[in-house]
C-alpha positions as CSV (number, residue, x, y, z in Angstrom):
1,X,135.3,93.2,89.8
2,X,134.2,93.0,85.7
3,X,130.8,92.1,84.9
4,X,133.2,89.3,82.4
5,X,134.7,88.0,85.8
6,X,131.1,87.8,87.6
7,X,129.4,86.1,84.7
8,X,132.2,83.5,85.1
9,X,131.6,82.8,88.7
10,X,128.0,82.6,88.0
11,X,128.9,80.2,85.7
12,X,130.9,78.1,87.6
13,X,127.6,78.3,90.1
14,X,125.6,76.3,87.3
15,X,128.2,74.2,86.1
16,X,128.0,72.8,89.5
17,X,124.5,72.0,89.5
18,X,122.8,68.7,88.7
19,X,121.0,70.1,85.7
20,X,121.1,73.4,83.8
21,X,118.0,75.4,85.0
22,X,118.8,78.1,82.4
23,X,118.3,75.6,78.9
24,X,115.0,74.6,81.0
25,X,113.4,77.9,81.6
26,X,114.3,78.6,78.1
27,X,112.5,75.5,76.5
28,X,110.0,75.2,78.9
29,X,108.9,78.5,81.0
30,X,105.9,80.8,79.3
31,X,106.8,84.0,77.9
32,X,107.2,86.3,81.4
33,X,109.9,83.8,83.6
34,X,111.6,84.0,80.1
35,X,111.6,87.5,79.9
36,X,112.5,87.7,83.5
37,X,115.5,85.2,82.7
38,X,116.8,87.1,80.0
39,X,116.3,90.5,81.6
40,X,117.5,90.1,85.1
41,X,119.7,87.0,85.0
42,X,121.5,86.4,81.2
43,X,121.0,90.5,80.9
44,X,120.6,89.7,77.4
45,X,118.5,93.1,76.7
46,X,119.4,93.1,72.9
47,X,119.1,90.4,71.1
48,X,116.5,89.0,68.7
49,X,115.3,86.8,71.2
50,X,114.5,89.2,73.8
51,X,112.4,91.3,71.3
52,X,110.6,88.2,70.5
53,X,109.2,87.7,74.0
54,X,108.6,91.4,74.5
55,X,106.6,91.9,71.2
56,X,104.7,88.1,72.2
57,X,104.1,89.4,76.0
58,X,101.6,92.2,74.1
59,X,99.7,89.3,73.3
60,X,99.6,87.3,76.7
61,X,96.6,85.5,77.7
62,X,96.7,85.9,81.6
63,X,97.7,89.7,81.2
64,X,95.5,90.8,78.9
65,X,92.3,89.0,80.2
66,X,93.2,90.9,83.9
67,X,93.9,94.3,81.8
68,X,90.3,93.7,79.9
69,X,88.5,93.3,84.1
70,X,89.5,96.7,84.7
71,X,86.3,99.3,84.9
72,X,87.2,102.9,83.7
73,X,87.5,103.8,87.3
74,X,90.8,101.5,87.2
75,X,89.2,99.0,90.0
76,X,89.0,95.2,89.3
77,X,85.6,93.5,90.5
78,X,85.4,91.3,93.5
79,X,85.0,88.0,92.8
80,X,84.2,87.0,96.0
81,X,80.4,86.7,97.7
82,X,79.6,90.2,98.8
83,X,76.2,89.5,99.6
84,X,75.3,91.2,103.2
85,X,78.6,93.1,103.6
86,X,79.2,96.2,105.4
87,X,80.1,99.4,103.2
88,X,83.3,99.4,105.1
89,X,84.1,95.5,104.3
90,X,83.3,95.6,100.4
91,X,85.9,99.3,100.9
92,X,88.5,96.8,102.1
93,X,88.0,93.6,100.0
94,X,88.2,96.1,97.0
95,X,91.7,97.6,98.6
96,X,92.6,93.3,98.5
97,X,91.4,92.4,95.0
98,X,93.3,95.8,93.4
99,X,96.7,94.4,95.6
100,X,95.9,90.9,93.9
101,X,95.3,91.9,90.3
102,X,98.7,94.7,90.2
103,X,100.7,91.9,91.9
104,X,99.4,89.6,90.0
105,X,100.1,92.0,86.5
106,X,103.5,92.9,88.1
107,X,104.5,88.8,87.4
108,X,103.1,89.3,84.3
109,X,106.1,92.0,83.1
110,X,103.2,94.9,83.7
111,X,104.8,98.5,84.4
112,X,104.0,102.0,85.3
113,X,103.9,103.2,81.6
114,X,100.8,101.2,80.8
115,X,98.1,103.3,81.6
116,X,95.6,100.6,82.9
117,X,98.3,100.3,85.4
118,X,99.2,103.3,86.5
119,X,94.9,104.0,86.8
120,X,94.6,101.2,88.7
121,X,97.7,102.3,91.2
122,X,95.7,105.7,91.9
123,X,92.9,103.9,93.0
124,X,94.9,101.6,95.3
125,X,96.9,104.3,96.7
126,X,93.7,106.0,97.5
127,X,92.7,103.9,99.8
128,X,95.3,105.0,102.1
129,X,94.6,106.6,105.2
130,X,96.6,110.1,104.9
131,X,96.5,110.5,108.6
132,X,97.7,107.5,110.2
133,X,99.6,106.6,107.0
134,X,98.0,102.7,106.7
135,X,96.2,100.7,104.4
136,X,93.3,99.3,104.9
137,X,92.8,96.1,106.9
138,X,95.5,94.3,109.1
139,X,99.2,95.0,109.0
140,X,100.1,91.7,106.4
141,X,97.4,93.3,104.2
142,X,99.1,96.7,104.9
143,X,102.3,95.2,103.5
144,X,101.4,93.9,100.7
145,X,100.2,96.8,99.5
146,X,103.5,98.6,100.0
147,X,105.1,95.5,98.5
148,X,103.1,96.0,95.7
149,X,104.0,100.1,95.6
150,X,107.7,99.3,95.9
151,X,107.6,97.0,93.0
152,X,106.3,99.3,90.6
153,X,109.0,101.7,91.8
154,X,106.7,104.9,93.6
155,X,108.9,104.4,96.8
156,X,109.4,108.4,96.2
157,X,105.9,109.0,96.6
158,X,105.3,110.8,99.3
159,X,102.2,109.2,100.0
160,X,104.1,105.6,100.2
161,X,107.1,107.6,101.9
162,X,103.8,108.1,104.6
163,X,103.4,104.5,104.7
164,X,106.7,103.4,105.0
165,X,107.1,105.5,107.9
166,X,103.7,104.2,109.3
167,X,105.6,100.4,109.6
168,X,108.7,101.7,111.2
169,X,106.1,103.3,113.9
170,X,104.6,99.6,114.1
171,X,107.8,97.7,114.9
172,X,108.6,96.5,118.4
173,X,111.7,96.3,120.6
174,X,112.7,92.5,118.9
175,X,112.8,94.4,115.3
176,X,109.6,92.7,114.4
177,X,106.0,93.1,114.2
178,X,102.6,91.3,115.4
179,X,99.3,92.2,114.5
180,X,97.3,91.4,117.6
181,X,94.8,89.8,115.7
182,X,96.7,86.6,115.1
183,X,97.9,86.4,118.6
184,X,97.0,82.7,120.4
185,X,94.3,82.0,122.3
186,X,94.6,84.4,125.8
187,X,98.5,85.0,124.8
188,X,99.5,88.3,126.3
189,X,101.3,90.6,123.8
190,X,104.1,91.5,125.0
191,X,105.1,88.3,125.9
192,X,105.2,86.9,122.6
193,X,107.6,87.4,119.9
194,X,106.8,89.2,116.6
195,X,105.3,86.9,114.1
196,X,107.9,85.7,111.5
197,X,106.1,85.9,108.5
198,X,104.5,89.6,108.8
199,X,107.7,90.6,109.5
200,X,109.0,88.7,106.1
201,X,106.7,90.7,104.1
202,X,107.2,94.5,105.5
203,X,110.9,93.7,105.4
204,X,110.4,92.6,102.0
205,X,108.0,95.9,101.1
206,X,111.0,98.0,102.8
207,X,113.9,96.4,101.4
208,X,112.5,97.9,98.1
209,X,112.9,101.2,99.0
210,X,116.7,102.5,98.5
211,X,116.0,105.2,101.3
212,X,114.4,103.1,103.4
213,X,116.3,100.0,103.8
214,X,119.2,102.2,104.7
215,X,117.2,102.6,107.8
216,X,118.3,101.1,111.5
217,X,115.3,99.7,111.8
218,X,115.9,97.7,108.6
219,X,118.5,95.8,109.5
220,X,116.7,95.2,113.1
221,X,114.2,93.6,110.9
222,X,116.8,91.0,109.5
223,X,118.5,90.2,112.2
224,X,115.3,89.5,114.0
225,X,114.1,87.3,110.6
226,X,117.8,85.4,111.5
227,X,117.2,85.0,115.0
228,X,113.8,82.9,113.7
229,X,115.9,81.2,111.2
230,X,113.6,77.6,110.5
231,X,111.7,78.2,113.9
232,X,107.6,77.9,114.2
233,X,106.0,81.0,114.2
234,X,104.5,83.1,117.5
235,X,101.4,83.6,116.3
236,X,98.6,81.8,114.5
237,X,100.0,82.4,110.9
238,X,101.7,80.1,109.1
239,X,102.9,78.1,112.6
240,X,104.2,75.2,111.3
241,X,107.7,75.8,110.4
242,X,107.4,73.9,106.7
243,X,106.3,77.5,106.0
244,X,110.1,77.5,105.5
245,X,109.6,75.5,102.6
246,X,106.9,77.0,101.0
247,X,108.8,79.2,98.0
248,X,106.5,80.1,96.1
249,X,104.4,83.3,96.7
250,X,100.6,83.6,96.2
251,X,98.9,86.9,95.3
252,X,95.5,86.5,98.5
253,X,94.7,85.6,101.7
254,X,97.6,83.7,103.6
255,X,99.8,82.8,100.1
256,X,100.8,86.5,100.2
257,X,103.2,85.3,103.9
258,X,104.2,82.5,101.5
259,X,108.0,82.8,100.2
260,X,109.9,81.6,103.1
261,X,113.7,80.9,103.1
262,X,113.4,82.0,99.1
263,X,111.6,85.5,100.3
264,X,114.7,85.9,102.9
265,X,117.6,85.8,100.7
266,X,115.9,88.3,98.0
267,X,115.6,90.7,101.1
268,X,119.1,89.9,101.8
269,X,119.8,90.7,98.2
270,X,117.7,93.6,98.1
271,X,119.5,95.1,101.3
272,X,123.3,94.5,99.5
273,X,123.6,92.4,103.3
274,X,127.2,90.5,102.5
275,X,128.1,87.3,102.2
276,X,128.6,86.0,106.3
277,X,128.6,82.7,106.9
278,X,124.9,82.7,107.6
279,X,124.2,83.8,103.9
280,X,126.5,80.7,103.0
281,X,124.0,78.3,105.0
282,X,121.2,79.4,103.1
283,X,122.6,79.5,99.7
284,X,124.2,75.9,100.3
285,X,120.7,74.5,101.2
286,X,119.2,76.2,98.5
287,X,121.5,74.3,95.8
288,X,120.4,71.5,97.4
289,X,116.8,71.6,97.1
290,X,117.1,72.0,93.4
291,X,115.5,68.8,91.3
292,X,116.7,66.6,89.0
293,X,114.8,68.4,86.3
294,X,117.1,71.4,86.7
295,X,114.1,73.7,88.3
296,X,113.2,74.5,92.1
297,X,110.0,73.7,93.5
298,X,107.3,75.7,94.6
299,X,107.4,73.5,98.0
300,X,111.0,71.9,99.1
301,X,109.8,68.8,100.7
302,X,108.1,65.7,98.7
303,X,108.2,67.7,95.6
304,X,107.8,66.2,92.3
305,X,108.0,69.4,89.4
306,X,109.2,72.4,89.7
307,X,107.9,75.9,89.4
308,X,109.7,78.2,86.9
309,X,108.9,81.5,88.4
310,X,110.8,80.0,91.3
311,X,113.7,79.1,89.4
312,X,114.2,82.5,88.3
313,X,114.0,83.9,91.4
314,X,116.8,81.5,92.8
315,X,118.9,82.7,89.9
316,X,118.3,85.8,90.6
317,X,119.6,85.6,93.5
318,X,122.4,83.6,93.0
319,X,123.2,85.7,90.3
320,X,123.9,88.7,92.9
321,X,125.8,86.3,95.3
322,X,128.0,84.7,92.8
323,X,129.1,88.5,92.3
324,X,129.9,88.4,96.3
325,X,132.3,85.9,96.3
């Protein structure tokens, strides 16, 4: 199929939409959802416009205030209390703060060529255990470290290649994984499913990873993540299925599970998974949910503005879809 033949179904996608998100983004998003607009979505990589936001993103506020907390070591400080903590738990809320703050840069249009980046990847990839192959703290934390790797594109590490390899080890006989730690009160493992939304982010981390997501275990994982379609989660995390609503991502704590039906279809888009009939569902529902503004919102239900770093990941992904049909 042309690329001239895809743009015109995308097309069609937005002509049937209340409101153009695409004139919105471009009069109203700050400078990295417009680069991300013009880059991944209008693949408009040459014009004057482009170079305008690239040559302005030098200059970003948000990016260049995180790039000016590095030390020379290439760690960000905690800015959490640390008062009375273990050696051991200031080890792992460093490991969280330097997941935050390259996620965080990631979103900002950072790369691998700035080398305030790529420092402060050594020190995170450090912190992986090169025997068992896992990152500090509990598996979610786990994965978004790996999500974080994969982004920057080190899949081919062999170091991440370790840890990769260290979450297919971790999943269970449903294609899913549980951390015991978030298991309900006196809840015997093995008779509870895997939790949903750990299993949203390692998919997520793995569906990054060309090799990887070639994997059977791969496309276990999303099968199981279609099984619990809209259903409450197992365990203690993010139970209430809302969580489905939530599309917006955070970069801590529990907001790093956040993502949900959004978060599925990029993994779906990320593993080239075709356009069935339960694809179709999801897509149709997300048309739906858009706003009369012409964005998405960070959270589907009661929403009143919309978020423009979720609009661009809709048409992201609508922009691989339309190609589909």
């Amino acid at each position: 199929m042309s690329q001239v033949t895809n743009n015109a179904m995308f097309q069609e996608w937005l002509d049937g939409l209340r409101a153009d998100p695409v004139k919105v983004l471009k009069r109203e998003a700050d400078l990295p959802e417009r680069f991300f607009l013009m880059r991944d979505v209008l693949r408009d990589n040459y014009s004057e416009a482009y170079e305008g936001v690239k040559k302005n993103l030098r200059k970003f506020r948000p990016r260049r205030l995180l790039m000016q907390q590095q030390s020379e070591a290439g760690s960000w400080p905690i800015t959490t209390p640390i008062k009375g903590l273990s050696p051991e738990q200031l080890k792992i809320l460093q490991f969280l703060r330097q997941t935050e703050v390259l996620h965080r840069l990631y979103d900002y249009t950072a790369t691998l060529s700035q080398e305030r980046v790529k420092s402060g990847m050594v020190q995170l990839i450090r912190n992986l255990d090169t025997t068992s192959g896992a990152f500090p703290g509990n598996l979610p934390q786990h994965a978004h470290a790996l999500l974080v790797t994969g982004l920057y594109g080190l899949q081919g590490n062999p170091l991440i290649k370790q840890a990769q390899l260290y979450t297919f080890h971790q999943q269970r006989k449903d294609g899913g994984w549980l951390d015991p730690a978030y298991l309900p009160v006196e809840m015997d493992e093995s008779k509870v499913a895997s939790c949903i939304w750990t299993t949203m982010i390692l998919t997520y981390a793995i569906s990054l990873s060309p090799d990887m997501r070639k994997r059977a275990g791969a496309r276990r994982a999303v099968e199981f993540l279609f099984d619990h379609l809209l259903q409450e989660n197992s365990t203690t995390l993010l139970q209430d299925p809302s969580a489905w609503d939530q599309l917006a991502y955070g970069y801590s704590g529990v907001g790093i599970l956040h993502g949900g039906s959004l978060r599925f279809l990029e993994i779906l888009m990320q593993m080239q998974w075709p356009l069935e009939k339960r694809v179709w569902k999801l897509l149709d529902w997300l048309k739906s949910v858009q706003l009369s503004s012409g964005l998405w919102p960070a959270i589907v239900k009661n929403a009143q503005s919309g978020d423009a770093m979720v609009t661009v990941r809709v048409l992201r992904v609508m922009k691989y879809f339309t190609t589909l049909m």
